[in-house]
C-alpha positions in Angstrom: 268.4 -21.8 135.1 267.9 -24.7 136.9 264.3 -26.4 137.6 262.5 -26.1 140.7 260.7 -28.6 142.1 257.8 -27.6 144.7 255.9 -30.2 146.8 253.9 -28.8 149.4 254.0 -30.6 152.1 256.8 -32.5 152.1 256.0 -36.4 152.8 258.4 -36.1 155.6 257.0 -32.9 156.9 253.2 -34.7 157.0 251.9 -35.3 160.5 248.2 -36.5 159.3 247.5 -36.9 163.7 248.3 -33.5 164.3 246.0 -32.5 160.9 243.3 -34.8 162.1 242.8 -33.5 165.5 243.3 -29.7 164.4 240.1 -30.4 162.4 238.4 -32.3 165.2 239.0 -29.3 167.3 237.7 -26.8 165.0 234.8 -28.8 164.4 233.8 -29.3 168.0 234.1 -25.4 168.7 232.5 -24.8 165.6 229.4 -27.3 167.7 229.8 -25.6 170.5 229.1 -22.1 168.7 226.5 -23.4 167.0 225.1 -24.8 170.7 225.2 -21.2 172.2 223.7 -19.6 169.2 220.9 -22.2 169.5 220.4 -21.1 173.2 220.5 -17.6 173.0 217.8 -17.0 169.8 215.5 -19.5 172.4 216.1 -16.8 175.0 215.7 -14.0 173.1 212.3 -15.4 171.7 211.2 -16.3 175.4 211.9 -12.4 176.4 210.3 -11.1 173.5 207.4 -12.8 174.0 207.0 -12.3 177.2 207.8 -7.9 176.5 205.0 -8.5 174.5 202.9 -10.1 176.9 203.8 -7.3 179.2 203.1 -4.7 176.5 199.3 -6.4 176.1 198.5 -5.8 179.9 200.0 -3.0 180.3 197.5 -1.5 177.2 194.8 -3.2 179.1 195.5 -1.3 182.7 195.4 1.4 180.8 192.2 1.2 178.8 189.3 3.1 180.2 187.1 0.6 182.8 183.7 0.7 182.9 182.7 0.3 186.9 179.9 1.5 188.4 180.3 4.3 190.9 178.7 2.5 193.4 181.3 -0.4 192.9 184.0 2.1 193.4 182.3 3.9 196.5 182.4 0.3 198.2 185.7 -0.5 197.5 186.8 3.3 199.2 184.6 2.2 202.1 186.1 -1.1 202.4 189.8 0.4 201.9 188.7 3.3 204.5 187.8 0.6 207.0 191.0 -1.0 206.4 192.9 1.6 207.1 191.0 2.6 210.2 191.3 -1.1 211.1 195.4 -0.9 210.5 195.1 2.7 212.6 193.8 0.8 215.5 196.3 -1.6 215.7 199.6 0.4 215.1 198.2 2.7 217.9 197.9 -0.3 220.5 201.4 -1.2 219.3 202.4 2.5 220.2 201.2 2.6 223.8 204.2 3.0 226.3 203.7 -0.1 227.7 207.0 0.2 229.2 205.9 3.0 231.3 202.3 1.9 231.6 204.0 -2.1 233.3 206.7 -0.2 235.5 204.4 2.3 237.4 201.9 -0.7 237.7 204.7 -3.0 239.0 206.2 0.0 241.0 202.5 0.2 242.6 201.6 -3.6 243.0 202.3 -5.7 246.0 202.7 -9.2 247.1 198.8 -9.0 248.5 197.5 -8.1 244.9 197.2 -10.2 241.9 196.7 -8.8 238.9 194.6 -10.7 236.3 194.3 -8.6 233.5 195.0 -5.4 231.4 192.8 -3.8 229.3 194.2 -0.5 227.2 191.4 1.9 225.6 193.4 4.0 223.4 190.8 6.4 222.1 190.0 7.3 226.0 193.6 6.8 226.6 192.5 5.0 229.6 193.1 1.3 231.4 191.3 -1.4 233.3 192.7 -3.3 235.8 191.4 -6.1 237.0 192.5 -8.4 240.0 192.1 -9.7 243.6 193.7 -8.2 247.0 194.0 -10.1 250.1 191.9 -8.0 252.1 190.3 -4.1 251.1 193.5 -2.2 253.0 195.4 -3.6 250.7 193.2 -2.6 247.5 193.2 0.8 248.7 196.8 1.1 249.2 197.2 -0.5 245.4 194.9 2.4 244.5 196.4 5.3 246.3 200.1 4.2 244.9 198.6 3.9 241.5 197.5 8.0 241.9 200.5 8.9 242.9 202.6 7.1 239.9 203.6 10.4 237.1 201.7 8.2 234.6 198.5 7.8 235.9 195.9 10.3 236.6 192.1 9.6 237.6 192.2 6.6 239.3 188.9 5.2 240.8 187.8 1.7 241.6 184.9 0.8 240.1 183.7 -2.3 241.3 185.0 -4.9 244.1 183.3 -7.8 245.9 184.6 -10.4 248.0 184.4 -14.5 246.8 182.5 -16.0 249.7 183.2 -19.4 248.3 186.8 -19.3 248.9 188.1 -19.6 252.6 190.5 -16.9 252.6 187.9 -14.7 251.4 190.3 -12.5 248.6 188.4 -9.4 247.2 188.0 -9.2 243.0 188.1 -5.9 241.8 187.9 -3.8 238.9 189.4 -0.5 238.7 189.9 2.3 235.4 192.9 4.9 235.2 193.5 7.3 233.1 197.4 7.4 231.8 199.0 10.8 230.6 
């Protein structure tokens, strides 16, 4: 039998480049692993502390307090106020404006200016105030404010005339009731 001879690898088979950068390579993943691994315990560490963190308050909520009724019985007053307060406002935004504006426009002439608006929405009632050329006018604005589907009880209430001013307009005041 004759004799092997085994060289492993053969000298002309040897590409030390090739060798070198396949290790470079594995050692720059094996970097990069090392990187993310790094990373991810920090994270993991940050999120368990802050569970625990958590944990600690939510123990404290729900450890028995020690207020005084009386504290307590003020904050339900102030919270009670509040919400009457928040009541109030949600029940101005609900008025039907639309309605209330169009029968007032509907009503309104070029010989009445109106100045303001007041809405009392307990008494579901509303003050006008304005001024009219002259008091035929006003009364006319009055009567076709009765006769508008929305309003009911309409009255004047008070009216006077500016004497300072020449063309003498008439300022009045007047309450109706909408349905």
């Amino acid at each position: 039998m004759s004799r092997l001879n085994l060289k492993f690898p053969y000298r002309e088979q040897s590409i030390p480049q090739i060798d070198i950068a396949i290790l470079l390579i594995g050692l720059l993943v094996s970097l990069v692993v090392l990187l993310q691994y790094r990373h991810l315990t920090e994270e993991v560490n940050h999120w368990s502390s802050r569970v625990e963190r958590l944990e600690k308050l939510q123990q404290q909520k729900n450890a028995p307090r020690t207020r005084s009724t009386a504290r307590i019985r003020e904050f339900g007053q102030e919270i009670r106020k509040e919400v009457a307060q928040a009541n109030t406002v949600l029940d101005q935004i609900n008025l039907p404006w639309e309605a209330l504006f169009d029968s007032i426009e509907h009503a309104a002439t070029d010989e009445i200016a109106l100045l303001s608006l007041q809405p009392n929405v307990s008494s579901r009632t509303l003050r006008i105030s304005g001024e009219a050329r002259n008091m035929s006018e006003l009364l006319d604005f009055v009567e076709a404010l009765e006769r508008e589907s929305v309003f009911e009880n309409v009255h004047l209430i008070n009216y006077r005339i500016k004497q300072d001013n020449p063309h003498r307009p008439i300022v009045f005041l007047l309450t109706a009731v909408w349905i």
